[in-house]
C-alpha positions in Angstrom: -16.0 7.7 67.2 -18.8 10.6 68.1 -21.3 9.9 69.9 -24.3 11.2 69.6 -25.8 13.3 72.4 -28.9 12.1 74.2 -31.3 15.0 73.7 -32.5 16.4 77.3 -35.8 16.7 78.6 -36.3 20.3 77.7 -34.7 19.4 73.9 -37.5 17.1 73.4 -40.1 19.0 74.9 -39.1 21.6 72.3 -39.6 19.2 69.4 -42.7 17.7 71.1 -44.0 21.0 70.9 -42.8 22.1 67.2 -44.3 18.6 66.3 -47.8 19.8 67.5 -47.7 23.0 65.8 -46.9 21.8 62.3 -50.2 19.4 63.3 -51.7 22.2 64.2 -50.9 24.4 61.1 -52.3 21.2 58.8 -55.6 20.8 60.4 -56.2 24.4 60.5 -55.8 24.3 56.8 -57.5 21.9 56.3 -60.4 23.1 57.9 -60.4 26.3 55.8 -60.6 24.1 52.9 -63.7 22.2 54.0 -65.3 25.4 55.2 -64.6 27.4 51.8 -66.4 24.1 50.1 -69.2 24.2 52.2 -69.8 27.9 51.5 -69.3 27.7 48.3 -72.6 25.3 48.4 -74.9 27.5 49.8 -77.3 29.6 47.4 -76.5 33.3 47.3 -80.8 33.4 47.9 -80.2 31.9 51.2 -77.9 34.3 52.8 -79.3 37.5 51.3 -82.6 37.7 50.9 -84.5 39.5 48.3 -84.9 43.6 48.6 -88.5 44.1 49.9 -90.1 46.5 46.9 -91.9 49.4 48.1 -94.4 50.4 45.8 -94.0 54.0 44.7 -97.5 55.9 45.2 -98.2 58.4 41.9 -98.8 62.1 42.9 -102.7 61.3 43.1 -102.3 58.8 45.8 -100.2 60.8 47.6 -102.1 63.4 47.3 -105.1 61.3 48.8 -103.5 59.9 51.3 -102.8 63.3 52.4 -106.4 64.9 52.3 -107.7 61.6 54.3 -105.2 60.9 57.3 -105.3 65.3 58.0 
């Protein structure tokens, strides 16, 4: 007959622990999941917004604005 061996106090501390990592490891993953979804829902418009346009003066205007602020 073999018996089985009682696991010690350190033994099942160990599988405690390896227990709580593999829990660990799945709600981590899971929470990457539900993040990616939730960013996949935003509008691009909302993180970027749009390039402010500068308006390109023609040679007269420049020429003007030149001439007035001197």
């Amino acid at each position: 007959m073999t018996m089985k061996k009682m696991p010690t106090q350190l033994e099942s501390q160990v599988d405690w622990l390896n227990s709580e990592i593999e829990k660990d490891k799945i709600e981590l993953e899971r929470d990457k999941l539900k993040f990616i979804q939730e960013i996949k829902k935003i509008d691009r418009s909302e993180i970027l917004p749009k390039p402010i346009e500068i308006k390109k003066l023609t040679l007269w205007e420049r020429i003007m604005k030149v001439i007035t602020k001197s």
